[in-house]
C-alpha positions, 0 to 999 in steps of 0.5 A, a space after each residue: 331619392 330624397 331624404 327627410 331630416 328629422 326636422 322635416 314636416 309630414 305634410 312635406 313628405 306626403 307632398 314628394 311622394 304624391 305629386 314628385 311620386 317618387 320615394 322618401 327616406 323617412 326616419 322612425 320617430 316614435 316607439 308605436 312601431 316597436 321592437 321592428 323600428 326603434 325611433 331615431 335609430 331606424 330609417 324607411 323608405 316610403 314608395 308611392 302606392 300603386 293606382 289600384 292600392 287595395 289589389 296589391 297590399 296585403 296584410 303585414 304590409 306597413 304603410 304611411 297614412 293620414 288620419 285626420 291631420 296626423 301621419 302615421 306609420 303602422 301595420 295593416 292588420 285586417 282587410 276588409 274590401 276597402 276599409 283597413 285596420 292598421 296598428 302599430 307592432 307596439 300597440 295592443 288592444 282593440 283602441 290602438 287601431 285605426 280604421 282607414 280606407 286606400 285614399 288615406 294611404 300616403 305611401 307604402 313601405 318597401 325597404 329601410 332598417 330595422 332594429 337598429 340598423 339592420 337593412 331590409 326589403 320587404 320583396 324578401 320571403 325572409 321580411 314577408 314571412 316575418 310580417 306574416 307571423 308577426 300578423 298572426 302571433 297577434 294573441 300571444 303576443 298580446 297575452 304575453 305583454 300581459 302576463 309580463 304587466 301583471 309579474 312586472 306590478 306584482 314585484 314592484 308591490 313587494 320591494 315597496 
């Protein structure tokens, strides 16, 4: 398995793993994915998809995929026959989602860390349960970072 440096281009590891079609470590290089991956603490291992890709991911399921010119890592969050919604852990709201089909998949993720360093392989119950509830707490999730941006603005009104 190669692995990317930090400096390495995207357009190099979409290479690797399209034409050499064999697996990328890949080190997580922003916060869109957080609190699951911390960027620069965090590694993935990317794997080619599978031929028929819309048959075998599911949703909780990350993946590398190309929009426009940018590579990203994110969360396949709604399936909808061959057009996925993909967002990151970190991301709320409908404008953080991409819309992307099985030919904009690059890769998918099969293992790595995560939390600064804890290894996982996503063929575990305990890592497919977790991407499932972390799927479906969407909503409360989402109200809880509210409530916290709202306590967070009016506390810091009160020590001006």
């Amino acid at each position: 398995m190669k692995e990317t440096p930090q400096h390495i281009p995207f357009a190099e590891v979409e290479r690797i793993i399209r034409e050499e079609n064999r697996p990328v470590k890949v080190m997580v290089q922003s916060g869109s994915m957080s609190p699951y991956f911390q960027a620069g603490k965090d590694y993935v291992i990317v794997s080619p998809p599978p031929e028929d890709i819309l048959g075998k991911i599911s949703r909780g399921d990350i993946v590398l995929f190309n929009v426009g010119d940018d590579i990203h890592l994110h969360r396949i969050i709604h399936y909808f026959g061959t057009l996925l919604e993909i967002r990151g852990d970190g991301m709320y709201g409908k404008k953080n989602l991409s819309k992307v089909t099985g030919s904009d998949i690059i890769g998918i993720v099969t293992e790595g860390t995560y939390r600064g360093g804890k290894p996982f392989r996503t063929d575990t119950f305990s890592w497919k349960f977790s991407a499932w509830f972390w799927v479906h707490s969407y909503f409360i999730r989402h109200q809880l970072v509210r409530v916290k941006r709202l306590l967070k603005k009016v506390f810091c009104r009160k020590s001006l």
